[in-house]
C-alpha positions as CSV (number, residue, x, y, z in Angstrom):
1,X,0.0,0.0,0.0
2,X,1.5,3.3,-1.1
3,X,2.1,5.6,2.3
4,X,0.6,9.1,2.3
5,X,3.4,12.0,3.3
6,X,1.6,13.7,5.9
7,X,3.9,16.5,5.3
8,X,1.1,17.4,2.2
9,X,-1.4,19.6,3.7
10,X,-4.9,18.6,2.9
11,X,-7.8,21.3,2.4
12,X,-11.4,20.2,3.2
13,X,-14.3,22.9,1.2
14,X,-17.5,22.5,4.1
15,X,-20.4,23.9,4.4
16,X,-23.8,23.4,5.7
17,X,-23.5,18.9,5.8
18,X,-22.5,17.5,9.0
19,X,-23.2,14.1,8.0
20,X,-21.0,13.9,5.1
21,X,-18.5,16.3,6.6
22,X,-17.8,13.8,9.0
23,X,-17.5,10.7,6.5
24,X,-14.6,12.8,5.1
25,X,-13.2,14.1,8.1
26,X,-12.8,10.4,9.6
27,X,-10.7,9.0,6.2
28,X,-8.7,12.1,6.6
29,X,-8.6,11.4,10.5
30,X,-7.2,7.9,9.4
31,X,-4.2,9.8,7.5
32,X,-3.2,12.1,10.3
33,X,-1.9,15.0,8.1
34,X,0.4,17.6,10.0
35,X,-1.2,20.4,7.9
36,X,-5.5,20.2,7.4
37,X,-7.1,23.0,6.0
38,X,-10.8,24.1,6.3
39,X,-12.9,26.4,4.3
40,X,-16.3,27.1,4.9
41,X,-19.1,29.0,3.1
42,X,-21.8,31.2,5.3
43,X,-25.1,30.6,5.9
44,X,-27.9,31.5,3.8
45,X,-30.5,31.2,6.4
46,X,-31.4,30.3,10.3
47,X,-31.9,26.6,8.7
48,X,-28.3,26.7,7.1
49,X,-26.7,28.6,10.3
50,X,-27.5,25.6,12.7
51,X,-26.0,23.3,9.8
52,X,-23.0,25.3,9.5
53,X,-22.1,25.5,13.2
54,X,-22.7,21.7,13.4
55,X,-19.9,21.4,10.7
56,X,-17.6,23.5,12.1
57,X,-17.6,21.8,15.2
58,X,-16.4,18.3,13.3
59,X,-13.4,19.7,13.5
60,X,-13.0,20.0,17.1
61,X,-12.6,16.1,16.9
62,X,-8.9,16.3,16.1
63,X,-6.8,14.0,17.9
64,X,-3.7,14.0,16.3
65,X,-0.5,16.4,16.4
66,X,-2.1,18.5,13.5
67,X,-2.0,22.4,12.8
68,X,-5.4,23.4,11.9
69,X,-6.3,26.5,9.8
70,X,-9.6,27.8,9.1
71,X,-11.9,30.0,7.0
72,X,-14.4,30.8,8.3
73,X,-17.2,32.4,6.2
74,X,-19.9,35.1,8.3
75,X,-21.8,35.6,5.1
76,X,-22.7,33.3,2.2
77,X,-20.7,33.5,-1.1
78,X,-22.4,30.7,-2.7
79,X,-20.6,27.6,-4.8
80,X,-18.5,29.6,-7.1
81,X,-17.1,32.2,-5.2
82,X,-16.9,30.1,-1.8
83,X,-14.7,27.2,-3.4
84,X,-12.6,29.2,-5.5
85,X,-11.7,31.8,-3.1
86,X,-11.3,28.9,-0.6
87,X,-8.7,27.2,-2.6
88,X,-6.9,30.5,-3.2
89,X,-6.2,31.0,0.4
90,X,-5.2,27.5,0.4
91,X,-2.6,28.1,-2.3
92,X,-1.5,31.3,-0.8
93,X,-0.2,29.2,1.8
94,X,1.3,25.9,0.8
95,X,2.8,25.1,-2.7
96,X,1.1,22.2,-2.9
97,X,-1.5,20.0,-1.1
98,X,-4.6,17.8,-1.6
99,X,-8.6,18.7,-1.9
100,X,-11.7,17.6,-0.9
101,X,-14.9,18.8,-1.1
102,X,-17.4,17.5,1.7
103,X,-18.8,14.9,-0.4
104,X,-15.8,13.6,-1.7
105,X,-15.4,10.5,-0.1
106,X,-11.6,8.9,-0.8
107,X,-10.4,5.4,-0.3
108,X,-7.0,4.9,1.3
109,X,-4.8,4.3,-1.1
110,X,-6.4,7.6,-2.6
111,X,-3.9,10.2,-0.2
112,X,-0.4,8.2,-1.0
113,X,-1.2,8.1,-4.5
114,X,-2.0,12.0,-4.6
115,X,1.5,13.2,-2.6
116,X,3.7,10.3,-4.3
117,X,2.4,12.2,-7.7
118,X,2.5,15.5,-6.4
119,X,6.4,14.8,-5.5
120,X,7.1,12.7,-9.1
121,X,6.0,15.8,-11.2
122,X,6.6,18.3,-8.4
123,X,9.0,20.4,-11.0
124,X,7.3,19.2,-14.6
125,X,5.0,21.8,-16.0
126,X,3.9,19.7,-18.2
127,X,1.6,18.6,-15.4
128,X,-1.4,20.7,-13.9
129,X,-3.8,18.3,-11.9
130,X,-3.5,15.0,-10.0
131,X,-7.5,13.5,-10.0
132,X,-8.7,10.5,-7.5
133,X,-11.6,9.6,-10.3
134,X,-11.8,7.4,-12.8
135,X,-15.3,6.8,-15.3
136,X,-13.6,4.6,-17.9
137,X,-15.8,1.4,-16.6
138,X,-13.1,-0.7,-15.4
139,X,-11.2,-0.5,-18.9
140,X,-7.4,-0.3,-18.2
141,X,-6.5,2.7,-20.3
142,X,-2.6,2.4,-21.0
143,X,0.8,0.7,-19.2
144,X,0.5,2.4,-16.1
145,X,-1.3,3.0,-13.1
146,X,-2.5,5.8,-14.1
147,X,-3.2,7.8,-17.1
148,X,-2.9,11.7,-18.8
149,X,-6.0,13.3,-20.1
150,X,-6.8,16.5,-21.3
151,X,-9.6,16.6,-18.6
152,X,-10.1,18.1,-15.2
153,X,-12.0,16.0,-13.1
154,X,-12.4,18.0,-9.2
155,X,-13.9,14.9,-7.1
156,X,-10.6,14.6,-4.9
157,X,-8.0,16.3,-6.6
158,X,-4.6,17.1,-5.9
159,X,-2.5,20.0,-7.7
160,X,0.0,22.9,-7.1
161,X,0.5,26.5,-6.1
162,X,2.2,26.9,-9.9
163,X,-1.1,26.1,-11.7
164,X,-3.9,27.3,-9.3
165,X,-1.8,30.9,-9.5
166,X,-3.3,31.5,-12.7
167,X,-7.1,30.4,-12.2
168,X,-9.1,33.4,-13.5
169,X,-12.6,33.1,-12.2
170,X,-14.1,34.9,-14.8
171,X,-12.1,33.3,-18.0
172,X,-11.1,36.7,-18.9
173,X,-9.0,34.8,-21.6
174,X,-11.9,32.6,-23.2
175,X,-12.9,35.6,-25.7
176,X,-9.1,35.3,-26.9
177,X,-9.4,31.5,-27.0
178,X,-9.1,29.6,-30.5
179,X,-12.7,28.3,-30.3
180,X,-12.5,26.0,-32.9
181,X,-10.7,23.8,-30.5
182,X,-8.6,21.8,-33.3
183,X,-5.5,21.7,-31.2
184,X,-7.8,19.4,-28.7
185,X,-8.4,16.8,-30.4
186,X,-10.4,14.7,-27.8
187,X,-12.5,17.9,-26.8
188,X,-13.8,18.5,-30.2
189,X,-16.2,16.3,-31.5
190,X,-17.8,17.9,-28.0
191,X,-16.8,21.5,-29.2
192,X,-20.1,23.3,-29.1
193,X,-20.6,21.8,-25.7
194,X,-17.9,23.0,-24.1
195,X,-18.3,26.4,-26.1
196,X,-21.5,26.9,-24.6
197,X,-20.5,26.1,-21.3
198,X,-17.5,28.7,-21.7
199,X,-19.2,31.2,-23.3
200,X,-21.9,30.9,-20.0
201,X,-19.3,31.2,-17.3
202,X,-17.6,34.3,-18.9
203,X,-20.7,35.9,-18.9
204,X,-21.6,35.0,-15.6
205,X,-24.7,32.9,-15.9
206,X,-23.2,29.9,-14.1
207,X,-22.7,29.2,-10.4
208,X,-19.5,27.3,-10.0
209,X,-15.8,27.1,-10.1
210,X,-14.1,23.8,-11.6
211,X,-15.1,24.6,-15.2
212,X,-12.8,28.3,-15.0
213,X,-10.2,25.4,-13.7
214,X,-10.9,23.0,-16.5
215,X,-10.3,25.9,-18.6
216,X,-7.3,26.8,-17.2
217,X,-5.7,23.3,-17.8
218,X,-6.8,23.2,-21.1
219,X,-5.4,26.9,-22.2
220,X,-1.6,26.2,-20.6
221,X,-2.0,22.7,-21.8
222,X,-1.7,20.9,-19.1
223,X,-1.9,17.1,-18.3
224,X,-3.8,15.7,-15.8
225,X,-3.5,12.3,-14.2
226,X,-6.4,9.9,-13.8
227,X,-6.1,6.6,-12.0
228,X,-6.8,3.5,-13.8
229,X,-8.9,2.6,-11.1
230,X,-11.6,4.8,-9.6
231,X,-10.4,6.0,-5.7
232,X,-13.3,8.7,-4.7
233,X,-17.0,8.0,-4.0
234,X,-19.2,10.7,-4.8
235,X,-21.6,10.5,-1.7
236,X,-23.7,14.0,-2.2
237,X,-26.0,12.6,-4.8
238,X,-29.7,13.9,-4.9
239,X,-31.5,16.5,-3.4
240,X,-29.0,17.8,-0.8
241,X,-26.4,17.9,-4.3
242,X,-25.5,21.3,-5.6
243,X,-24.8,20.3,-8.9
244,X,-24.9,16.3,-9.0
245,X,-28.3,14.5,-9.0
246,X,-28.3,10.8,-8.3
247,X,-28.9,9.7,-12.0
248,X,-25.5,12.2,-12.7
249,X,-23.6,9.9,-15.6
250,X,-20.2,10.3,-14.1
251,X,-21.5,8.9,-10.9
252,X,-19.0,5.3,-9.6
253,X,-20.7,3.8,-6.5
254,X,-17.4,1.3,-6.1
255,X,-13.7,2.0,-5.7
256,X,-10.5,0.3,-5.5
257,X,-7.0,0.1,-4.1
258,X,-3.6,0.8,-5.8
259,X,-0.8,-0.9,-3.9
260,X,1.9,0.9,-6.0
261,X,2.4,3.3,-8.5
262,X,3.3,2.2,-12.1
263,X,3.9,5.1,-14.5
264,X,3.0,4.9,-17.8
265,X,5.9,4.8,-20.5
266,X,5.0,7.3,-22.8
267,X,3.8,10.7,-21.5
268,X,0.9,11.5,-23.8
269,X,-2.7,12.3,-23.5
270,X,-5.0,8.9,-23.8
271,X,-7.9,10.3,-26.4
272,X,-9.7,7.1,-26.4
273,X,-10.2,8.1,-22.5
274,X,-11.3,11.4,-22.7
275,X,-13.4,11.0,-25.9
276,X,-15.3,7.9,-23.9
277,X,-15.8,10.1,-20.8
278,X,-17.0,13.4,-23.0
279,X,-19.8,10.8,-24.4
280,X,-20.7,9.5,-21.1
281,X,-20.7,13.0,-19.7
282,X,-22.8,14.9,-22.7
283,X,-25.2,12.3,-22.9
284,X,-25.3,12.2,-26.9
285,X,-28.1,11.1,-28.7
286,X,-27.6,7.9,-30.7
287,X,-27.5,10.5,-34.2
288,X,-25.0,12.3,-32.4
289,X,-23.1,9.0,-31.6
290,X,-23.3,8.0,-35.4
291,X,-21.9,11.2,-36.7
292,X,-19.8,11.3,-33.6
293,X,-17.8,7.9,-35.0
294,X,-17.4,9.2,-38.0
295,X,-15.2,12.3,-36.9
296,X,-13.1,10.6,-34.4
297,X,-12.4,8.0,-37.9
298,X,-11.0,11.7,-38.9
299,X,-9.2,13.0,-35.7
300,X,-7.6,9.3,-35.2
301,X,-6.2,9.7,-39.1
302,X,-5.7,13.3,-38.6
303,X,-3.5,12.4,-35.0
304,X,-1.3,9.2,-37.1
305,X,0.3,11.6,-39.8
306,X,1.6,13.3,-36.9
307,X,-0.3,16.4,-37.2
């Protein structure tokens, strides 16, 4: 079993669930890191207060030689602003470290395989985000343990202070962005997708904060790692879920262990996994699919004479 360094400070985004706050807590609890985090949004209401106050009081349950520092929110800032702002302060403070939300429940091999990674491509720029999820349905994708994508998926993650200090909240950049998105291959048979998506958080019309960090991988052209086996359990699913409903197609109800970390031989993006992860996300209709096939025929041919 791979050993987490509890040298890597761990940040834990809260708000108003206690139950699941806890479920997190006591994995991390397990771990024991020196340095733990905590962020935490305001109430919206006398119904969120009590919530809130329950929350913060989880973390009165540490028992282990650990420096706690928190943010503490009066007022609410919602999803968007809350998380982001949360992880900046994080990053302000460490140069690199591990995140999880409150409904981001890891396994244990899931904090040694983040700070081994975090260590191994500790000076590569080449590398922007460390994820503990993996939707490729139990298909090995590559050599390794693990594998690079061209996506950034935020349900446990791991990353640096040299990517997360260019995150722009309001992708000031996107307007500036080739938007026909032919230098990503795997991202554009799902171009108008992601161009709409874009094109609503710029303006301001969407509530969150991992897409502006999607975009920011995508724009420096970084790599991220996905496990070849999934090691976070989404457990916020349904009606208490800010953005994930329990029929969410990226949802993985099971996870598994990695005893130790293979890396793959060739450092380069695995299309077949992001293009099969796009289509599970996007939900495509079975047209779609059809013409879909067709134009990955023409990126695969486009990719072989090295283009």
């Amino acid at each position: 079993m791979m050993v987490y360094d509890q040298n890597v400070p761990i940040l834990m985004l809260v708000f108003n669930r206690p139950e699941l706050t806890s479920q997190v807590f006591d994995k991390v609890r397990e771990v024991a890191p020196k340095y733990l985090y905590v962020a935490a949004d305001g109430p919206r209401d006398q119904d969120d207060e009590t919530q809130c106050k329950e929350v913060k009081a989880v973390f009165n349950k540490i028992d282990w030689d650990c420096e706690l520092k928190t943010l503490f929110r009066d007022n609410n800032l919602g999803c968007g602003m809350a998380v982001s702002s949360g992880i900046q302060w994080f990053f302000n403070q460490v140069e690199k470290g591990i995140v999880l939300e409150d409904d981001c429940l890891p396994n244990n091999s899931f904090f040694g395989f983040c700070t081994d990674l975090l260590h191994h491509y500790n000076n590569d720029v080449r590398v922007g985000h460390i994820s503990g999820s993996n939707f490729q349905d139990e298909q090995q994708r590559g050599d390794g343990s693990y594998y690079f994508s061209a996506l950034t998926h935020v349900w446990g993650w791991a990353s640096w202070k040299r990517v997360w200090k260019d995150y722009d909240y309001k992708i000031s950049l996107y307007y500036h962005f080739d938007a026909s998105f032919k230098a990503f291959p795997a991202h554009l048979p799902f171009a108008s997708n992601w161009k709409n998506i874009f094109t609503k958080v710029a303006q301001g019309e969407i509530n969150t904060w991992d897409y502006q960090y999607a975009f920011l991988n995508l724009i420096k052209g970084y790599k991220s790692i996905m496990p070849n086996v999934n090691l976070i359990k989404n457990i916020g699913l349904g009606i208490n879920g800010t953005h994930t409903s329990a029929d969410h197609p990226l949802i993985v109800k099971s996870t598994q262990e990695i005893d130790l970390i293979k890396h793959p031989v060739m450092f380069k993006q695995n299309v077949d996994a992001d293009i099969y992860t796009q289509n599970k996300e996007f939900v495509i209709t079975k047209r779609k699919k059809n013409l879909f096939s067709i134009t990955w025929k023409k990126i695969k041919t486009y990719l072989s004479n090295g283009k």
